[in-house]
N, C-alpha and C positions, 0 to 999 in steps of 0.2 A: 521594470517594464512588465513582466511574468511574476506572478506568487501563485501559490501552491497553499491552501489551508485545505488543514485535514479536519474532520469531524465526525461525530456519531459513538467516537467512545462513552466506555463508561466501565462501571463495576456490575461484575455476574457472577452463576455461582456456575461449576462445571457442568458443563453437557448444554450450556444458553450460548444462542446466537448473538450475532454483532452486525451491523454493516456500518465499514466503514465510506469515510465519501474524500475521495482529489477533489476539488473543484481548482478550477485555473480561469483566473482572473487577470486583464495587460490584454498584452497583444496575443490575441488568439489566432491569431491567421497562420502561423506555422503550427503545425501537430506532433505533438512529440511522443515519445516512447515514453511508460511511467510504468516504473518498478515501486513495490512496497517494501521497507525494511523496518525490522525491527531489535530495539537492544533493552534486554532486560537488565535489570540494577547490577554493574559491577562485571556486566556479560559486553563483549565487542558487538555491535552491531554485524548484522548480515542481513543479506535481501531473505524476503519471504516468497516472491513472484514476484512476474511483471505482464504488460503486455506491449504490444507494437504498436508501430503508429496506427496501422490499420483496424488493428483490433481482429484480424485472423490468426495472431501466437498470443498463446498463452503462454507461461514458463512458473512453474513451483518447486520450491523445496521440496523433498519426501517427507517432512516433517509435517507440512499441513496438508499433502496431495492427498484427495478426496473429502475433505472438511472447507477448506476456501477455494472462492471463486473471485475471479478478478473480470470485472468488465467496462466495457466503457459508454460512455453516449455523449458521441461528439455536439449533439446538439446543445449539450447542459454545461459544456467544457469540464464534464466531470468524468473520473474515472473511482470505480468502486471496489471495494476489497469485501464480498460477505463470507462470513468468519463462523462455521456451522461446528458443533460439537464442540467446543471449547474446553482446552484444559486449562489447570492453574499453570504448565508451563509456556502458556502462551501470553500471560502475564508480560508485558513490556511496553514500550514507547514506543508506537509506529509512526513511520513516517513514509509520507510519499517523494517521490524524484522522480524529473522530467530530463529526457537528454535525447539526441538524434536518433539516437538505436536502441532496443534493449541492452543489446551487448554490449555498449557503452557505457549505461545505468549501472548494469552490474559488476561490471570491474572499479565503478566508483567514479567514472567519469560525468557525473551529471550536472548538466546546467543548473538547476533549480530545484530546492530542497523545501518542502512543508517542516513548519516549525515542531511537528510532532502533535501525537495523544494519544493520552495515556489508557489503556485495557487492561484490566486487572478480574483474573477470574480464580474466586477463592474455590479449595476447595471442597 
């Protein structure tokens, strides 16, 4: 009923920008909270950010804070991940998740998972 595709990856070299894109596709009449995570080759997955339904919280790692920004625009049913100063250990598989709350998202509770894409920044 709800998918989640993510888009805009690709290959860069360090210090190149990215923006990634949620779009949400189904039944759009409910809004959910959407965290982004990511797991590099052979690494556990973990959240990167997220935001709230509203789109007034933000929430980041300290690993990307001041380099990514997460936003939304509910009119596109999409939510954005832009990804400034890029290192090679940002190299991994992101993926977007949809769930009631952030707080939800982030302990792993999420309805609805993008199938991932792949960011690879050599460097």
């Amino acid at each position: 009923q709800v998918q989640l595709v993510e888009s805009g990856g690709g290959l860069v070299q360090a210090g190149d920008s990215l923006r990634l894109s949620c779009t949400v596709s189904g039944d759009t009449s409910s809004t959910y909270a959407v965290g982004w995570f990511r797991q590099a080759p052979g690494k556990e997955r973990h959240i990167v950010g997220g935001i709230s339904r509203s789109g007034g919280y933000t929430y980041y790692v300290d690993s990307v804070k001041g380099r990514f920004t997460i936003s939304r625009d509910d009119a596109k049913n999409t939510v954005f991940l832009q990804m400034n100063n890029l290192k090679p250990e940002d190299t991994a598989v992101y993926h977007c998740a949809a769930g009631p709350t952030l707080t939800t998202v982030n302990i792993g509770g999420a309805t609805y998972w993008g199938k991932g894409i792949q960011v690879t920044v050599s460097a």
